[in-house]
C-alpha positions, 0 to 999 in steps of 0.5 A: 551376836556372840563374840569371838576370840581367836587364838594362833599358837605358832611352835618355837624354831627348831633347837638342838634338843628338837634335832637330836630326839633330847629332853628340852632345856632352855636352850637356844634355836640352832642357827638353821632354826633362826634362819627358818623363823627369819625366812617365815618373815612376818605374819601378814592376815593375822594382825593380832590384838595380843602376842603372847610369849612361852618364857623360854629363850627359844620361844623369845628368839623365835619371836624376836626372828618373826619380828614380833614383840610378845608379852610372857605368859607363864601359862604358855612354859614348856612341859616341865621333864624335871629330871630328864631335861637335856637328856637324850631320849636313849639316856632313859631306860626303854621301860621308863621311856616307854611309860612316859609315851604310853601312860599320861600320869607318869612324873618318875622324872619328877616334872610335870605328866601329861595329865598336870600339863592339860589342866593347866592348858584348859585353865589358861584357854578358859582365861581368853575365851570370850575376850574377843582378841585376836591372839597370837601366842609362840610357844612350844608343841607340848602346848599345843597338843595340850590345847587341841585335846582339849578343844576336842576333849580328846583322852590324854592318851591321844597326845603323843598322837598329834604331829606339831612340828616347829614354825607351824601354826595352829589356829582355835576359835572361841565362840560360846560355848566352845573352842573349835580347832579351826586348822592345825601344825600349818607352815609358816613358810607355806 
């Protein structure tokens, strides 16, 4: 009998970057996002083995909100936007705005492409496949989408096409040889 690991990747609470179509930061949740995370109230079923947390204050607030207490892990840090974070989306020039949404190699703003982030999802994904944990693990929507690519070894051109909303969960499974997605960006509040 193989063993099987299951992943839930739970989005951060809604911030003002979120709000207003800006660059993250490490910013806070808004007070509408905390009280949404304090409403979704626990996780009951999912009774993980492990929580992980993405570094960022949101993420911890968002866990602290769930009532969680998860250990930090790097691997989970936001898509790094260099130069842009904070910035509005409509601070950019449209070509440059363009290129970041259409081409996954693009760094002008000297963080990280969408093609340095999917390695780096695949690696730590590779990391807790046949560990048989259940896993818990709040973190933000680049990551996400990083992890359904590459469960579906789907081209990074497919990133900006996959909706993940805040407080939504996406659940993988490990069962040798693969990850399957199993369901994605599902509400907490449901």
């Amino acid at each position: 009998m193989s063993t099987v690991t299951r992943l839930t990747l739970i989005t951060h609470a809604i911030t003002d970057a979120v709000q207003s179509a800006r660059f993250p930061a490490d910013e806070p949740l808004t007070p509408q996002g905390e009280r949404s995370a304090a409403a979704a109230g626990g996780l009951p079923g999912l009774d993980p083995t492990l929580i992980l947390c993405a570094p960022e204050t949101r993420t911890a607030q968002t866990a602290n909100a769930l009532g969680l207490n998860g250990t930090p892990e790097p691997a989970l840090r936001d898509l790094d936007c260099g130069d842009w974070s904070g910035k509005s989306m409509e601070d950019l020039a449209p070509e440059q705005l363009m290129s970041w949404l259409t081409d996954p190699a693009h760094r002008s703003h000297g963080g990280e492409s969408i093609t340095d982030l999917l390695p780096r999802v695949r690696t730590w994904l590779d990391d807790l496949a046949g560990s048989g944990d259940r896993i818990l693990a709040i973190t933000h929507p680049a990551i996400v989408r990083a992890a359904v690519l590459s469960t579906l070894n789907a081209p990074p051109e497919s990133f900006w096409r996959i909706d993940i909303p805040p407080l939504t969960a996406t659940t993988l499974h490990h069962r040798p040889p693969a990850w399957t997605l199993r369901t994605t960006a599902h509400p907490l509040n449901d």
